[in-house]
Phi, psi and omega in degrees: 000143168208126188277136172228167196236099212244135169279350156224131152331271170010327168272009147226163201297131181294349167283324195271343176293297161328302194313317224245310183276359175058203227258346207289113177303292187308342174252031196267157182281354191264301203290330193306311170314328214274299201317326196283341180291324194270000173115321215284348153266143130154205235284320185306317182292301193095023172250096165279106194268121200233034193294172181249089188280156176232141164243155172273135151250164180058238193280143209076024179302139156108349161326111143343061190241008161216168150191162182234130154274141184235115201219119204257105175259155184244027198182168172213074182246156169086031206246302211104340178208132229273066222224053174278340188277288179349284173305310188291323193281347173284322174287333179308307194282359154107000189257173179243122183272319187233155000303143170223198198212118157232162160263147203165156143299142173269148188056028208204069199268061197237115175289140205166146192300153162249342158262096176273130178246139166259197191287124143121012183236196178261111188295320198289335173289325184267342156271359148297316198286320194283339167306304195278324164308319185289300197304329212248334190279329202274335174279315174322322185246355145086050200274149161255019098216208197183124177204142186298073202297147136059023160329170204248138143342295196294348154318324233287315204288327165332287178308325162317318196273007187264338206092031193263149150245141187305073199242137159277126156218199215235125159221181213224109151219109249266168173211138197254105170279351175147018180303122144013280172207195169282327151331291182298326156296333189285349186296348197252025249200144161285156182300310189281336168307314174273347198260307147345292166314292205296312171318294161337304211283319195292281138023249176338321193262354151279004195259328170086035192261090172270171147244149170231105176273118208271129154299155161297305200279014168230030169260094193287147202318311127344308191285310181307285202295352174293291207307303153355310201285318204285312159340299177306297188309327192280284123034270185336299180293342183252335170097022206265189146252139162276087192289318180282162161225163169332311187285322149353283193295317167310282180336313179290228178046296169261357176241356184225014193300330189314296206300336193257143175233135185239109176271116169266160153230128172235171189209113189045060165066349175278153186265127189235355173202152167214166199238098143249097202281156166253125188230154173236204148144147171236346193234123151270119177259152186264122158257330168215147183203162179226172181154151205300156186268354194269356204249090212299108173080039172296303165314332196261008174239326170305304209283320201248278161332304204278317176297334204286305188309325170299333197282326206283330151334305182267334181065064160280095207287344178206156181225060167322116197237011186114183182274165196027207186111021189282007166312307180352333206281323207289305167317334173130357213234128168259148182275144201236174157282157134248169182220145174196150200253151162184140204220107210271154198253325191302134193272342189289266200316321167323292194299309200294036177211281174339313165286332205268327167320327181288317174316285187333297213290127205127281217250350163259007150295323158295358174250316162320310226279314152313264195331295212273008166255023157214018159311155164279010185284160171286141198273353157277005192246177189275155160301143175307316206273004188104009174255206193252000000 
């Protein structure tokens, strides 16, 4: 085996990549590509695309059998996991905190392996090697550290033995055990809880408010450019970067529509919100959405209702709807953990982070541990998530 270090996708075949990334939409080469073709990564960003390839020597040679997306930052927007206190204490004490290096989707706070291994090898060999290539990128750009973003569980004790420390964080996601309809989930709902839902939902559709969810191959170029525009507005209004662009979104269309799902809403045929999910699949993710401000809980049946009802329709087994978010709870969505690993080169800052993480995972188990003593289910009924 021998590791190489690519500043674009583009330089391997999207089969061979694919092969490696399974069905997970955000680690597929069409999207990764997409950003770097359309701008929204690369030298300008402060997104460096550093990735970590593993190749067969001798027999297969030149064969795919590992790769980490890698990103070399000058900055620490777009992560999702949290790490600005980090960066001010290195600077106060006079050291540089950036370039640092993470693995990750950008902009894409979804959980999914980062050490991709394909079928048929020694995994534990090929994510040692792909450890040490991550490890080589980071001596090489003189990175202060490298971190593992929105990892799978099963990473976590590998990346540990690495030298990664260990951080939790909370996200909200519904799980379908097998509901019915949409009915049949609110049955599992305390009566005011569900009486809430509906009142919400009833609210919109008195707004004279339809929805429709759009496949990827019949979301038309229009459509793109609407869903762009709302995009921007939501961004706008929260005060954010519009990390994606127009062209982004045509690219995904055209190269993922199996993956896209777009939910409008319209009102006397005007488009007044959009949706856009993404799916592999068992999961549907909600990832970005816009929509007039004037339309009382318009957000909570686009974002939320119209998916969940979709899902349950298709017989989708999860529903990721983003990051934060404990209104989610009241809705139906339970809090789960995430992870991410991160391997600090400074021995000072190491310990200092290592206490404050031990502090953290202390206290977001205790805020999982509250939120679940206030879902909303009935305790005689089944849990959203499939217990009693």
């Amino acid at each position: 085996m021998h590791a190489s270090i690519l500043s674009s996708l583009s330089d391997i075949e999207s089969a061979q990549w694919n092969r490696l990334a399974g069905s997970n939409p955000f680690l597929r080469h069409e999207f990764l590509t997409g950003l770097e073709r359309t701008g929204c990564v690369g030298d300008d960003t402060g997104w460096q695309p550093r990735h970590v390839v593993l190749h067969a020597d001798g027999v297969g040679r030149g064969m795919l059998l590992g790769a980490v997306p890698l990103y070399l930052k000058y900055h620490s927007y777009g992560e999702y996991v949290f790490d600005w206190s980090w960066a001010d204490a290195c600077e106060r004490s006079g050291r540089d905190y950036y370039p640092k290096l993470v693995a990750a989707v950008p902009f894409t706070p979804a959980t999914g392996r980062r050490l991709l291994v394909g079928d048929g090898v020694d995994r534990g060999r090929v994510e040692e090697q792909l450890l040490a290539g991550a490890r080589e990128v980071a001596d090489r750009y003189n990175a202060s550290s490298l971190h593992w973003l929105f990892h799978t569980a099963e990473e976590s004790p590998r990346l540990v033995a690495n030298g990664g420390l260990a951080r939790v964080g909370c996200q909200f996601h519904w799980s379908n055990p097998g509901y019915r309809d949409f009915e049949d989930f609110l049955g599992t709902f305390k009566s005011d809880k569900r009486n809430s839902i509906r009142r919400e939902r009833r609210r919109v559709r008195d707004a004279n408010v339809e929805f429709d969810i759009v496949p990827g191959p019949a979301v038309t170029g229009e459509l793109w450019d609407i869903f762009n525009r709302f995009y921007r507005s939501t961004i706008r209004a929260h005060g954010g970067i519009p990390y994606l662009s127009r062209e982004f979104f045509h690219h995904l269309g055209q190269t993922m529509s199996e993956h896209v799902h777009l939910i409008t809403a319209r009102q006397q045929r005007a488009c007044v919100a959009m949706a856009l999910c993404l799916r592999d699949g068992d999961t549907l993710y909600g990832r970005y959405w816009g929509g007039r401000p004037d339309i009382r809980d318009l957000h909570f049946e686009t974002c939320y209702y119209t998916p969940i009802e979709f899902c349950i329709a298709q017989g989708i087994a999860r529903y990721e709807a983003g990051a934060q978010g404990e209104h989610k709870v009241a809705r139906g969505f339970t809090p789960v953990q995430t992870h991410s690993s991160h391997w600090l080169r400074d021995v000072r800052l190491r310990r200092a982070v290592a206490d404050f993480l031990a502090r953290e995972q202390h206290h977001v188990s205790g805020y999982i541990d509250e939120l679940n003593e206030h879902l909303p289910f009935r305790r005689s009924g089944a849990r959203a998530d499939g217990g009693g």
